[in-house]
Structure formats: structure tokens, C-alpha cells
N, C-alpha and C positions, 0 to 999 in steps of 0.2 A: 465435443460439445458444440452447437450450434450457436450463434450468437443474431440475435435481430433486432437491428434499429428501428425503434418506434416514432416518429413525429409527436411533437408537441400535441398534434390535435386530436382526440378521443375521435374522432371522425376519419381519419385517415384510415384507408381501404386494407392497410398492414393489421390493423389491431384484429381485425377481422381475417384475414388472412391464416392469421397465427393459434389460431382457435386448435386445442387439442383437447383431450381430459389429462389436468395436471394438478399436482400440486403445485403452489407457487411460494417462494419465498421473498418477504418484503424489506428494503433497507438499499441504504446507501452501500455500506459495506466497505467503507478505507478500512484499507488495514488485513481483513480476513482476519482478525483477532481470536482468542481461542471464545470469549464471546460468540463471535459471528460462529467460529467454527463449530457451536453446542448446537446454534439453532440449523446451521444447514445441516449437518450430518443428522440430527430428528427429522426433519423434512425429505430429505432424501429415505431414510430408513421408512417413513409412512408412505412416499409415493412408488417405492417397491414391495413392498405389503399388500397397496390396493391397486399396481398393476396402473400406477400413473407415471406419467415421465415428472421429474425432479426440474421449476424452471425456478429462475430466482428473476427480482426486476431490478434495476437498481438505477440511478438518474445520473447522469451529464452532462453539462459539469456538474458542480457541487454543487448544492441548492444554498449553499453558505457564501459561497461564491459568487453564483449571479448575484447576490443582497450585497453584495460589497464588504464579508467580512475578510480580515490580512491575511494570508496563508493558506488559504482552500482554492487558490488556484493549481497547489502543490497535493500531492494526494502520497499517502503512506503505500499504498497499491492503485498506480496509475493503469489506465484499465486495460492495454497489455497485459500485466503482472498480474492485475484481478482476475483475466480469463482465463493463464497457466492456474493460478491458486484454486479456483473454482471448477477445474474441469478435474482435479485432484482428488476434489472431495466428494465428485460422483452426480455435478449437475448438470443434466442433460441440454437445460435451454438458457440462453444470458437473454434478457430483455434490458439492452441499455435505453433508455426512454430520454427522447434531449430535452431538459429541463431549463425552461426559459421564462421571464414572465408572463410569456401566453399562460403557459402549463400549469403555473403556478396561482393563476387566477382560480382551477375548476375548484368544483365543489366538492366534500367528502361523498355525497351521493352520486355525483359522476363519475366518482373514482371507481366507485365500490361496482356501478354498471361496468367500467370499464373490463375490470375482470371476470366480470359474468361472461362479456363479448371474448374472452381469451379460454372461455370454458375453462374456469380454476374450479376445481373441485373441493380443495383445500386448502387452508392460506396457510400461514407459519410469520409470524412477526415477534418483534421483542416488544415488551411488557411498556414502555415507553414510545413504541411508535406512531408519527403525526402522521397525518395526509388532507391535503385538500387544501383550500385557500386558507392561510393563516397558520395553518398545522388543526383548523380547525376538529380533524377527526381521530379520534381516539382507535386505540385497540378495540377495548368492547364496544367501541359504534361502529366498529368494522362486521366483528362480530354480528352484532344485531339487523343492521345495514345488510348484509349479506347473507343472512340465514336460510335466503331460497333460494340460492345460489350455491353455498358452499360452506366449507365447516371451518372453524377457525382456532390455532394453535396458538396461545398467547404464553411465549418463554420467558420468565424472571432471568434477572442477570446473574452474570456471574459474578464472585469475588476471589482475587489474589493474595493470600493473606491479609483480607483487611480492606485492600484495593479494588474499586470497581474495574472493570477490565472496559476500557470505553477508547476508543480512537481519540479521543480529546488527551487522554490522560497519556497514552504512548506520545504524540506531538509533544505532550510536556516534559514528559521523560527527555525525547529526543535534543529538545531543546534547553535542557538542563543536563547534557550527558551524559544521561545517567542510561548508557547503553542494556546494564544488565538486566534493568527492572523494564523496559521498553520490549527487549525479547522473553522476559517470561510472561510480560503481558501478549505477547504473539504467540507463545506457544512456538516460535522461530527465531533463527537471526533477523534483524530489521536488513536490506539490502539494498543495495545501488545498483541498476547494468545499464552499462552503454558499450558503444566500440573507444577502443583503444587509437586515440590520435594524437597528431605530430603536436608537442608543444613544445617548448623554447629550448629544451635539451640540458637543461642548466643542471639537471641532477644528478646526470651522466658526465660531467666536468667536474663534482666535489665526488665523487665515487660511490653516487648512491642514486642510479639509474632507474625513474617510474614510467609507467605506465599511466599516461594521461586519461583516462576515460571520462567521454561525455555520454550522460545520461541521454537512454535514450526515449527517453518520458519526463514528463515532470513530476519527479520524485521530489519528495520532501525534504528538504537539507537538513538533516543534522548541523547540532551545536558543532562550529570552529572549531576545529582543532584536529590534532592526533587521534586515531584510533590504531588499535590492535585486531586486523581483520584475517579474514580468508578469500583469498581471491581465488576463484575460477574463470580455466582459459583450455580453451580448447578438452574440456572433458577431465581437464586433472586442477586438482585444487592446493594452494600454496599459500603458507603462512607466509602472512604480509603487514606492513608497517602503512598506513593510507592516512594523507595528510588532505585536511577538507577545509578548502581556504581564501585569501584574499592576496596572499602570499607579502605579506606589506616590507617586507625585509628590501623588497627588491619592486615595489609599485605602489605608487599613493593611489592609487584607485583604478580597479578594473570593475565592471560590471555583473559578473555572476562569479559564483565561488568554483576553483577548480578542485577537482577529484583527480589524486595522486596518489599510486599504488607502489610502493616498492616492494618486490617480491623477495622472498630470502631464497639467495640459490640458482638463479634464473637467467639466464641472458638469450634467450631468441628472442628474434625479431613477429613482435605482433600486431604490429599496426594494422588497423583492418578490421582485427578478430573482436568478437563480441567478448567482454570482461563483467562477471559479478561476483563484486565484495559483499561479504557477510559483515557485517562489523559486532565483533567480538565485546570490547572494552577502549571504554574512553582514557585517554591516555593522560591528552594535557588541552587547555585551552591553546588558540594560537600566538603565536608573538611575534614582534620585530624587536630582532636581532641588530647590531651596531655592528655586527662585521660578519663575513661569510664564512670565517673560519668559528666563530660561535653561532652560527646556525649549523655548521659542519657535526661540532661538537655533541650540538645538542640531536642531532639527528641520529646520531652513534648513541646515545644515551636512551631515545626514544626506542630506537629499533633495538636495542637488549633486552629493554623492558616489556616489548611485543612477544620475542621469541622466548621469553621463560614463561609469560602466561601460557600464550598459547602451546606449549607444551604442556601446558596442566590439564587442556580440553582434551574428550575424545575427539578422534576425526569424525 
């Protein structure tokens, strides 16, 4: 999959550049949700039909973001992760577009130009998608807007038993713990990767040795606490006990939460190597503990009740 940086400006000599016959898909896309995943897998199935390459566009940062709303500096698929998810499902071109208030001034008519200049043949968007100053432009005025230009796919959502299947609503999950209902709404595990770094050792002194990893994006933090995951390291993957935190037992305040992996079974040395946990199920909120033989305690209590779930999954 190719990926091209577009500038803010509809005028920059890229947007032109980038000109092919394609179908395009439109959306932000955190998450890659099974949502998202209806509409690009339609879009790609028509642009191998009619003999177009499959591009999708999608903006950076978050347009939620630049407005100043809490959390969307944090992305469910930070856009590493979004290029592995997306080249998966068969689309040939990433258009990450940097979205700033320049950009966010144009009009729905310039927008809708702008794709003509990208020779889009076909659009593909969700049944609720805005564009242009204000969110001023609709689906069907994409549609109408672009009729001499290109043809337009307007998808209905989807529902999970009941549940809109929507990026908003896995965050809520996320931050409600409610790991199970956040991965059926992905159609996946939710996941964290980063490399594997030196921290304070303390876990390998009460007999339950982790695995530090710092994310290596700005992934989305899950609710505090315990989970029940799967880690992957070096191409084999290991049930694991992953504690996502502030650690207060032992610090009245550090600044970002760390991500702590104890593997069942495992003692090499992997400092270095690239680590990602799956997270299975939410285990417990976080605590402080009054002594390190009751964080000990509970840590042996945690990790039993990781290793007989996750015996119930397939691998």
C-alpha cells in the first residue's frame, strides 16, 4: 500500500500529482471498526470490478482534536496501526490529508473539486459523513456536488446487537472496561505495541517479572487497571497478566500511565524487541495497596484469574 501526504492546501502541486482513476474511501477511520470494515471492504470489492485502484483519505490529526476536544489526541489506531489494518483489507492508496485550521476553513464545493483533481471515479462514505467548513456538507450533497465527476456509495451503519458500532462508543467501552463489548465492536482485540524498556525492576524483586512497554504511538489508554491479555514477542504469542497504571502503591504521582506485561512461563531477556498485547478482559480497577506483600497477594490472585480465562479462548 502506498501512503501520501497531502498539505492543507487544495492547491498544493501533490493533490495533482496523485491524480489516478480510483475509487476513494472517505472518513476518519480510528479504530478500523467492523463499521469501517463494511464500508472499505464494499469499496475495494467495486474498485476491483471496475479496474480502479482502492484509495481511502482520511485526516491528521483528528479534526476533534485540532477543536480542542479531551482525548482525540489519543487515537484507537494511531496511523502506523491504521496503515498495517488498511493494507489488510486490500487498499491500495492511504491519503493521510494534515488537517489544520487552514483546511478546515474550505468549502463542501472545494472539497468535492478536490477529488475530481485526484480523478476519484467513485466515492464510498458512511451515511452520516460531514465535510467542508463547519461539517457544512452532507452525503447527498457529496453525491449531487460530484455527479460530473464521479459516482457515490452512501453506507447505513451498522449495529451490534442493538449497539451502534461507532469509535465514540469503543472509547466508551474502553473507558468503562468493558474490554469484551469494545472488541466485538472491532471485530478484534483492542491492542497496545511498543518496544519493551528498562523500568524500575520492582516486579522481578516480589517474583512477578514484566515487561515494560512503551507505546510506540499514541494509543488510546484504556480504563486503569488489570487486564487479562495476550502478548506478542518475537512472532510467538503468550498469555499474560498486563497491569495499565499510575502504580500509586509505590508513587504519588507520575505523569503518563505505564503498560506492564507479565508473561506466564517466560524468562528471556527482551529489552529492545517490539511487544503487542491483545487485551482480552478487564480484570480489576487499579489500587493502592498499604503494603507490598498485599499488592504481592493480590497480584497472585490477579494472575490466576487471567490464566483460567484465557484458557477458555481459542488461540
Amino acid at each position: 500500500m502506498q501512503t501520501i501526504h497531502l498539505l492543507h492546501s487544495l492547491e498544493d502541486a501533490t493533490w495533482e500529482q496523485s491524480k489516478i482513476p480510483q475509487a476513494i474511501i472517505l472518513g476518519h477511520f480510528d479504530g478500523i471498526h467492523q463499521g469501517h470494515q463494511h464500508v472499505i471492504k464494499r469499496a475495494v470489492a467495486h474498485a476491483k470490478e471496475q479496474g480502479l485502484i482502492a484509495g481511502l483519505m482520511t485526516f491528521h490529526p483528528h479534526p476533534k482534536g485540532v477543536f480542542g476536544k479531551p482525548g482525540y489526541d489519543r487515537y484507537l489506531t494511531p496511523l502506523g496501526e491504521k496503515e498495517r489494518q488498511l493494507e489488510a483489507l486490500g487498499v491500495d492508496r492511504l491519503y493521510v490529508v494534515e488537517f489544520d485550521t487552514v483546511f478546515a476553513q474550505i468549502t463542501p464545493s472545494e472539497f468535492v473539486h478536490a477529488l475530481c483533481r485526484l480523478d476519484a471515479k467513485h466515492v464510498v462514505c458512511g451515511f452520516d459523513y460531514r465535510f467542508g467548513h463547519r461539517g457544512a456538507g452532507t452525503a447527498e450533497m457529496l453525491r449531487e456536488e460530484g455527479k460530473n465527476c464521479f459516482t457515490v456509495d452512501i453506507v447505513e451503519p451498522i449495529d451490534q446487537d442493538g449497539t451502534k458500532v461507532s469509535s465514540t462508543r469503543i472509547r466508551e467501552c474502553l473507558d468503562e472496561g468493558d474490554v469484551t463489548l469494545a472488541n466485538e465492536l472491532l471485530g478484534r482485540s483492542y491492542m497496545l505495541r511498543g518496544e519493551v524498556v528498562h523500568g524500575e525492576k520492582r516486579g522481578r524483586a516480589i517474583g512477578y517479572p514484566t515487561a515494560n512497554v512503551q507505546p510506540e504511538e499514541p494509543y488510546y489508554i484504556p480504563k486503569l487497571g488489570v487486564y487479562a491479555v495476550r502478548a506478542e514477542v518475537r512472532g510467538e504469542t503468550y498469555d499474560s497478566v498486563l497491569s495499565v497504571g499510575l502504580k500509586p502503591t509505590f508513587h504519588s504521582h507520575i505523569p503518563e500511565p505505564v503498560v506492564e506485561a507479565h508473561l506466564f512461563d517466560f524468562h528471556d531477556d527482551i529489552y529492545g524487541e517490539t511487544m503487542t498485547v491483545y487485551l482480552k478482559k478487564f480484570i480489576r480497577g487499579e489500587q493502592k495497596f498499604n503494603s507490598v506483600q498485599e499488592l504481592i497477594n493480590q497480584i497472585h490472585l490477579d494472575a490466576e484469574q487471567a490464566k483460567v480465562y484465557l484458557r477458555t479462548l481459542s488461540k
